[in-house]
C-alpha positions as a Python dict, from the first residue, in 0.01 Angstrom:
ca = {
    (1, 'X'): (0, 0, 0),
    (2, 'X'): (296, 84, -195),
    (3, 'X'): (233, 17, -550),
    (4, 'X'): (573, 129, -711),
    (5, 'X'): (802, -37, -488),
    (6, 'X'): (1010, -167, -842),
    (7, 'X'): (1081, 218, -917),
    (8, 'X'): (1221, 287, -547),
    (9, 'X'): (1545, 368, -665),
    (10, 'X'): (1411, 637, -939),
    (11, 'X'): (1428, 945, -749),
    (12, 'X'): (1807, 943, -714),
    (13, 'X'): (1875, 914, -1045),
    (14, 'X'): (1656, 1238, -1158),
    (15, 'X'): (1852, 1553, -1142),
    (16, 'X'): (1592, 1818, -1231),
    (17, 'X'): (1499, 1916, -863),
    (18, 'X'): (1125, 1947, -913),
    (19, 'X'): (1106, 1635, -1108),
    (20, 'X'): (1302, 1435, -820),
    (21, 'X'): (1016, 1576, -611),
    (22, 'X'): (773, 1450, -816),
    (23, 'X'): (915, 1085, -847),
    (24, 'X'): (943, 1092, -458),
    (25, 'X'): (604, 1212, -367),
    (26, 'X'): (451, 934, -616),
    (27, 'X'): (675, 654, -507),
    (28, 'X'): (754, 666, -181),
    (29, 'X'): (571, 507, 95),
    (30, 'X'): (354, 559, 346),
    (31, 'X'): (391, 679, 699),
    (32, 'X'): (161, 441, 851),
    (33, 'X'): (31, 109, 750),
    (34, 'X'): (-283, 123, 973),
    (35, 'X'): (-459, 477, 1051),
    (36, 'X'): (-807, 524, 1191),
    (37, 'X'): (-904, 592, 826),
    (38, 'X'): (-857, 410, 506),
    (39, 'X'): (-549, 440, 318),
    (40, 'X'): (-553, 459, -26),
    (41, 'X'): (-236, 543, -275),
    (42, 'X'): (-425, 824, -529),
    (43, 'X'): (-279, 617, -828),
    (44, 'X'): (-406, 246, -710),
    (45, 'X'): (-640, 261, -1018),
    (46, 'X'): (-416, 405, -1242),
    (47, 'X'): (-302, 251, -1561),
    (48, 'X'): (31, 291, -1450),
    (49, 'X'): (-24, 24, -1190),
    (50, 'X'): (-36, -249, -1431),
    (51, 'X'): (242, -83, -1609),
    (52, 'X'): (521, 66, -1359),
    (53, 'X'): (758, 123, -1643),
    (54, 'X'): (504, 371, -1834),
    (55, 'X'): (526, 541, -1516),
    (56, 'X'): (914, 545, -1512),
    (57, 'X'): (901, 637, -1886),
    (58, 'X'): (695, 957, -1845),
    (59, 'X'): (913, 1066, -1515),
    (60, 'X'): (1238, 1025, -1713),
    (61, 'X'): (1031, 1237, -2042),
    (62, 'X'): (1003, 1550, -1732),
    (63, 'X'): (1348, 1516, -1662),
    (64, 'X'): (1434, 1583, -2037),
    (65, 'X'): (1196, 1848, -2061),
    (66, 'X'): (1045, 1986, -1753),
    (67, 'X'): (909, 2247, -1877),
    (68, 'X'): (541, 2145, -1859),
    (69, 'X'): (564, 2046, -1432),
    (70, 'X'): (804, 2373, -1361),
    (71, 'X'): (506, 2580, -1539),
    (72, 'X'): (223, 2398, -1360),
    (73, 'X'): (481, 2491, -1000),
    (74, 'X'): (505, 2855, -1090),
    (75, 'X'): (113, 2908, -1086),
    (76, 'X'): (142, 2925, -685),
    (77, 'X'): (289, 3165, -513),
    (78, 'X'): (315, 2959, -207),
    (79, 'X'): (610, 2817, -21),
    (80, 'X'): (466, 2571, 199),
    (81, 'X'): (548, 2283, 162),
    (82, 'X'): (239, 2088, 264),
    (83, 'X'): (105, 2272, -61),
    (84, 'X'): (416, 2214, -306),
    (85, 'X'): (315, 1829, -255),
    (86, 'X'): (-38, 1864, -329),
    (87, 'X'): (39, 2084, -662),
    (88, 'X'): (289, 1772, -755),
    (89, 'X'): (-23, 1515, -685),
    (90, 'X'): (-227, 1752, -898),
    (91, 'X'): (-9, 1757, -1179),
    (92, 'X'): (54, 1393, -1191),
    (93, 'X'): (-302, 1296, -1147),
    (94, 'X'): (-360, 1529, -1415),
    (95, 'X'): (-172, 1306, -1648),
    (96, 'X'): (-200, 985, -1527),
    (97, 'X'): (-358, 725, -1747),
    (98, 'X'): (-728, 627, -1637),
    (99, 'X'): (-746, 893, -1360),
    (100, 'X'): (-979, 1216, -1401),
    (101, 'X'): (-901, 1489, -1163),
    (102, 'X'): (-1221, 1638, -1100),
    (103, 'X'): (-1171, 1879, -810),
    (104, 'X'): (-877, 2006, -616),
    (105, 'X'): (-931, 2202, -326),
    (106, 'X'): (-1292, 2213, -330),
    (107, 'X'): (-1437, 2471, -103),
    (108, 'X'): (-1738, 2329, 130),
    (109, 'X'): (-1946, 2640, 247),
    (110, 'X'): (-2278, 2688, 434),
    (111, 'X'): (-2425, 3022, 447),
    (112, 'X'): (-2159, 3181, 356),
    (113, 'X'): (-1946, 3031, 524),
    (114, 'X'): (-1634, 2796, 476),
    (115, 'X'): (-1618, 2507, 650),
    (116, 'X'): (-1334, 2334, 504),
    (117, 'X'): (-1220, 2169, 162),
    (118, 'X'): (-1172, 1884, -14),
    (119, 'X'): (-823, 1824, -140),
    (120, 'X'): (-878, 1591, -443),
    (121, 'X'): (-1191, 1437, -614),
    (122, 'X'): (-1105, 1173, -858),
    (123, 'X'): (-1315, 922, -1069),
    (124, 'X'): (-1083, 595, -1229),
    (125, 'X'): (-1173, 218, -1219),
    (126, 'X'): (-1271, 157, -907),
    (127, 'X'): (-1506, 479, -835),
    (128, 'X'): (-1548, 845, -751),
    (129, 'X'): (-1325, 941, -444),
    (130, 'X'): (-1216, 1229, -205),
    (131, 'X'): (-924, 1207, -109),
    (132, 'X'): (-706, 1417, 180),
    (133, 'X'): (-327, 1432, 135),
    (134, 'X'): (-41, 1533, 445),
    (135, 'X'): (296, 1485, 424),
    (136, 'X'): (488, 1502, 798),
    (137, 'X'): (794, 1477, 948),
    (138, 'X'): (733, 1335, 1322),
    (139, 'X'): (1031, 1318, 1548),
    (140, 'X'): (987, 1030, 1807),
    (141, 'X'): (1047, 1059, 2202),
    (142, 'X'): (1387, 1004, 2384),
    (143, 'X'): (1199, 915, 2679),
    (144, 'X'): (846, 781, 2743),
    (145, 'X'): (673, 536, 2499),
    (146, 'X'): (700, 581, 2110),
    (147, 'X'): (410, 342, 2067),
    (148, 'X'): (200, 594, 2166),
    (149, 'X'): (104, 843, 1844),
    (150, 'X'): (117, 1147, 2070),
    (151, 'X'): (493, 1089, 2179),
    (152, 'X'): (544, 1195, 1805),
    (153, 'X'): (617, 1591, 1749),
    (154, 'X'): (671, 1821, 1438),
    (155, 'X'): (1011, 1962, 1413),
    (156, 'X'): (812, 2299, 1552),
    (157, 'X'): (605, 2084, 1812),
    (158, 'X'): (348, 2256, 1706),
    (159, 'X'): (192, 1933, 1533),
    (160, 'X'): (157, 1573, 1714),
    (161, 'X'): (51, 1266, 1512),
    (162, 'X'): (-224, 1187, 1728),
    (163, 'X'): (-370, 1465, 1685),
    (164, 'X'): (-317, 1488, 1238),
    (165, 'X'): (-488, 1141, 1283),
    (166, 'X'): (-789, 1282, 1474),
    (167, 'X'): (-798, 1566, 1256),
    (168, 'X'): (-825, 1342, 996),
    (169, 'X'): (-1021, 1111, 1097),
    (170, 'X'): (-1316, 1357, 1260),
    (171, 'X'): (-1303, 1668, 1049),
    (172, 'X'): (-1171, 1662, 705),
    (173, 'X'): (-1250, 1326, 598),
    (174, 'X'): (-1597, 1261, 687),
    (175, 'X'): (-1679, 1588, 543),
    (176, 'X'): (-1753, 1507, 202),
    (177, 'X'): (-2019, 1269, 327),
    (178, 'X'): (-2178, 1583, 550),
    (179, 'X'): (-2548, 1740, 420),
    (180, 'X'): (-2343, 2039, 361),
    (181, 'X'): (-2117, 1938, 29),
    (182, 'X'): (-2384, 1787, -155),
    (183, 'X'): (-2431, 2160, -301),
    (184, 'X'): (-2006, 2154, -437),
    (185, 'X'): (-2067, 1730, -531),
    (186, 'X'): (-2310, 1826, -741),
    (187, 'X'): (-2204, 2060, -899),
    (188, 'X'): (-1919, 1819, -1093),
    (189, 'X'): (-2251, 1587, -1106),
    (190, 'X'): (-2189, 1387, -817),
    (191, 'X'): (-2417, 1264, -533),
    (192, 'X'): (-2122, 1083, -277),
    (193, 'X'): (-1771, 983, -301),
    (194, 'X'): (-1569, 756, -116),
    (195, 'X'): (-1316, 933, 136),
    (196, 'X'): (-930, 808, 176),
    (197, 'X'): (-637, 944, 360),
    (198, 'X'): (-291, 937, 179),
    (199, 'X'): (-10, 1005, 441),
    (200, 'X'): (363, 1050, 357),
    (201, 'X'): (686, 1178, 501),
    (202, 'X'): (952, 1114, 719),
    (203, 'X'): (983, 942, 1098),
    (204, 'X'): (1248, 1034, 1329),
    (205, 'X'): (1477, 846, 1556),
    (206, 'X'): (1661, 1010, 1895),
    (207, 'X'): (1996, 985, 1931),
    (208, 'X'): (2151, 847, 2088),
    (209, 'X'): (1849, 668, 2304),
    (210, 'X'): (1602, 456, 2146),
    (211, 'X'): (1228, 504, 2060),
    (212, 'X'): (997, 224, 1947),
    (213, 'X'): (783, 287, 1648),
    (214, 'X'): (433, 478, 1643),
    (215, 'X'): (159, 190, 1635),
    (216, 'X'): (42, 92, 1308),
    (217, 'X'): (379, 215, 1131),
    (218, 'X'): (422, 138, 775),
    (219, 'X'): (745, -150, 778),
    (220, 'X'): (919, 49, 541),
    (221, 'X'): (878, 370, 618),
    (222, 'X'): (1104, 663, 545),
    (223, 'X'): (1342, 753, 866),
    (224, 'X'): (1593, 960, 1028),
    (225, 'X'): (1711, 1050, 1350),
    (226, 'X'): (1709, 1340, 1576),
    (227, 'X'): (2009, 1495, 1810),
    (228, 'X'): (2001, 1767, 2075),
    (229, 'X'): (2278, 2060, 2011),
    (230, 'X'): (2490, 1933, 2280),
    (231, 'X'): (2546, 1571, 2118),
    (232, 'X'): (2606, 1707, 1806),
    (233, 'X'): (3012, 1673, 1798),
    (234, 'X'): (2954, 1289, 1909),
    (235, 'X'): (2672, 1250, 1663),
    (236, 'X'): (2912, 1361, 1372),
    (237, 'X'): (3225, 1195, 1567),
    (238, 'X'): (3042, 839, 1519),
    (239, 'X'): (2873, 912, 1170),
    (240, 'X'): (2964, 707, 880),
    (241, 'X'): (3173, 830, 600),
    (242, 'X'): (3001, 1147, 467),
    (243, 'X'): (2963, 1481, 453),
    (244, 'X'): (2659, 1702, 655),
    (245, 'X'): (2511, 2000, 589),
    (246, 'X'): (2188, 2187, 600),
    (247, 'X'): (1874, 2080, 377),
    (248, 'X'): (1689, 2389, 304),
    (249, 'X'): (1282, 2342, 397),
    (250, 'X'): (1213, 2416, 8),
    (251, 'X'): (1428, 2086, -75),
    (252, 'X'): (1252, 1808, 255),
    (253, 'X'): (1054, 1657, -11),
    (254, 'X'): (1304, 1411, -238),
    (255, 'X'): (1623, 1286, -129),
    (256, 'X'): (1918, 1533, -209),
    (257, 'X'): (2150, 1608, -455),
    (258, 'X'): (2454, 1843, -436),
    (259, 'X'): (2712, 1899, -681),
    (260, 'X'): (3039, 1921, -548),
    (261, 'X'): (3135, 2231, -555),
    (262, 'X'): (2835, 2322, -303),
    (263, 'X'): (2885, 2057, -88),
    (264, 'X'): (3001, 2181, 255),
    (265, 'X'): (3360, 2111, 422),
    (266, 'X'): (3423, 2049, 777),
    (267, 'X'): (3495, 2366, 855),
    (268, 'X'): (3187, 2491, 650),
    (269, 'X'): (2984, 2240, 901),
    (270, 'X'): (3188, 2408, 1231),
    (271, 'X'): (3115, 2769, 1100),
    (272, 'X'): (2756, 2698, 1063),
    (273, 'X'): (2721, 2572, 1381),
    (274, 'X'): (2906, 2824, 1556),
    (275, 'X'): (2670, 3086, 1412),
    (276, 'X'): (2364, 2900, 1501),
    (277, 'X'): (2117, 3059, 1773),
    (278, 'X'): (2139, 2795, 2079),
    (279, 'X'): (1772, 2807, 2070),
    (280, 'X'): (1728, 2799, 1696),
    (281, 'X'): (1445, 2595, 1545),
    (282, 'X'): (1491, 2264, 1405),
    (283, 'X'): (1729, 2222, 1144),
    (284, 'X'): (1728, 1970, 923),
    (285, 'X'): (2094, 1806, 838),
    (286, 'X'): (2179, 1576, 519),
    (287, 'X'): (2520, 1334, 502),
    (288, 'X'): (2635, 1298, 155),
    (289, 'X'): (2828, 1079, -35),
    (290, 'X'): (3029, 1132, -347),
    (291, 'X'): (2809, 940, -627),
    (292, 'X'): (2999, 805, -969),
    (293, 'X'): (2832, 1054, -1174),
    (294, 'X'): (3023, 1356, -971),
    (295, 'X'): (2762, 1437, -794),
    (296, 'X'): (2708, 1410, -411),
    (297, 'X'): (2399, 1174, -291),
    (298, 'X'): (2192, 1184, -1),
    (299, 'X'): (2235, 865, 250),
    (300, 'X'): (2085, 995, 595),
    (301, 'X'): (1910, 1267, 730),
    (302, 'X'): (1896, 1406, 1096),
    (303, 'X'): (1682, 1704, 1228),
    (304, 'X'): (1915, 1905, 1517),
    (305, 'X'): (1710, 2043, 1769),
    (306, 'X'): (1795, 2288, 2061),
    (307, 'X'): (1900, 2133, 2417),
    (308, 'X'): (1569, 2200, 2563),
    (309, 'X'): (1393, 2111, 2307),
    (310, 'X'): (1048, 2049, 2257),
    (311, 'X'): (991, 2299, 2558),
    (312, 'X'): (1191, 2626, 2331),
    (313, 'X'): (1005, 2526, 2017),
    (314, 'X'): (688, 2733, 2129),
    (315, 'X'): (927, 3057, 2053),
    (316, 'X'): (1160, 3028, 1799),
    (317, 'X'): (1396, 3290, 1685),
    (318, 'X'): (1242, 3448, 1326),
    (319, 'X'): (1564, 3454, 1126),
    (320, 'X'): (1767, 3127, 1051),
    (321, 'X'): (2114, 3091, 996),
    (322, 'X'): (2142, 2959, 658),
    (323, 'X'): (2449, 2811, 453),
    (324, 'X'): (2803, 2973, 492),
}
């Protein structure tokens, strides 16, 4: 499921940005370990597979000269994220050893029409496949059963697991096996292709009650917790040695690295918070820790979310308070 697990550590010893980005999105795990659609990691036929350290050896190459990925970035205009980690999948498919990237974003239309696309189309060892990428950050229920996929929310509640999954599972993944892409498979010469789901990101505890994991949760998933406004000054009270501050949306993706001279103080933190809207969107915090290159580390991450939250996620205020 994981094939990389030996490079784990990688990503916190890359300081280019985009490049820890990169190493993250191609090593880290899984949300889910059982989905209602196969899983498959888009480099599970690579060359690097048998090789991990060839992997390791053209990361650390990017980090000395980035050049070539910060390029490949710049070509889209776009901020979301969702799309920032399928342009890092592109490029690294791109140059992966025994993978050809065939397609990426392949419109499927019928008379005129567009009924959806294809985010990758690959051919290495093991076949021709479509594969469907989605990286999420779920926060889990303080009350009610976190078993239960639809207890999980996006930070903006406007996205539930249960409902990515059936998504998934009904719409964009059986859609490369429809009568109506045969017309965009063959045109890069192929009749069908085998469809897989690749689903990373980040689960979210509540603090300070408990939620049990979605069902079919990947052990080692990626997690963090989640606080209401009002337990915030407990929450940091009871934290472990550290630093928080905000983690800009442009930066969710690999874990964080601040040099100290923009790391927050206390009294950054207060200020911040003081000049937050009550019934601000979800804000994602990160606690640092001072690393022995001089740099400050990520070690935790926690989303804060209004009081009534999820019910004053449906209008958020349109400006954030960003960093003091």
């Amino acid at each position: 499921m994981n094939p990389f697990a030996s490079l784990d550590a990688l990503p916190r010893h890359l300081r280019q940005p985009a490049v820890r980005d990169l190493a993250w999105t191609l090593l880290s795990p899984p949300l889910l370990a059982s989905a209602p659609w196969p899983q498959r990691h888009p480099l599970s036929a690579s060359a690097w597979v048998d090789d991990p350290q060839s992997l390791q050896h053209w990361l650390l190459c990017l980090e000395q000269e980035p050049a070539p990925l910060l390029d490949w970035l710049a070509r889209s205009a776009s901020r979301r994220l969702g799309l920032y980690y399928e342009r890092l999948w592109q490029f690294a498919l791109q140059h992966a050893p025994g993978v050809e990237l065939l397609a990426a974003n392949l419109p499927i239309r019928q008379g005129g029409h567009t009924l959806g696309e294809l985010d990758m189309v690959l051919r290495d060892r093991e076949g021709v496949h479509h594969l469907e990428l989605a990286i999420k950050f779920y926060l889990g229920p303080d009350h009610g059963d976190g078993l239960d996929p639809a207890h999980w929310l996006g930070p903006g509640c406007h996205d539930r697991l249960d409902r990515k999954l059936a998504h998934l599972a009904e719409h964009q993944l059986p859609i490369s096996g429809r009568p109506e892409s045969r017309e965009a498979l063959a045109g890069l010469g192929l009749q069908q292709v085998e469809a897989h789901l690749w689903l990373g990101g980040y689960l979210f505890y509540p603090w300070p009650a408990h939620a049990d994991s979605p069902r079919g949760v990947y052990p080692g998933h990626l997690r963090g917790r989640w606080l209401r406004r009002r337990d915030c000054a407990a929450f940091h009270a009871s934290s472990a040695a550290g630093r928080w501050q905000l983690l800009p949306r442009q930066t969710w993706l690999g874990p964080a690295r601040v040099s100290a001279s923009e790391v927050w103080t206390a009294q950054q933190l207060h200020a911040w918070l003081a000049a937050l809207d009550p019934q601000a969107q979800a804000q994602l915090m990160v606690r640092l820790q001072p690393g022995e290159d001089g740099d400050w580390h990520e070690v935790e991450r926690a989303f804060l979310v209004a009081d009534h939250w999820p019910q004053l996620a449906e209008n958020p205020p349109s400006t954030l308070i960003q960093a003091p």
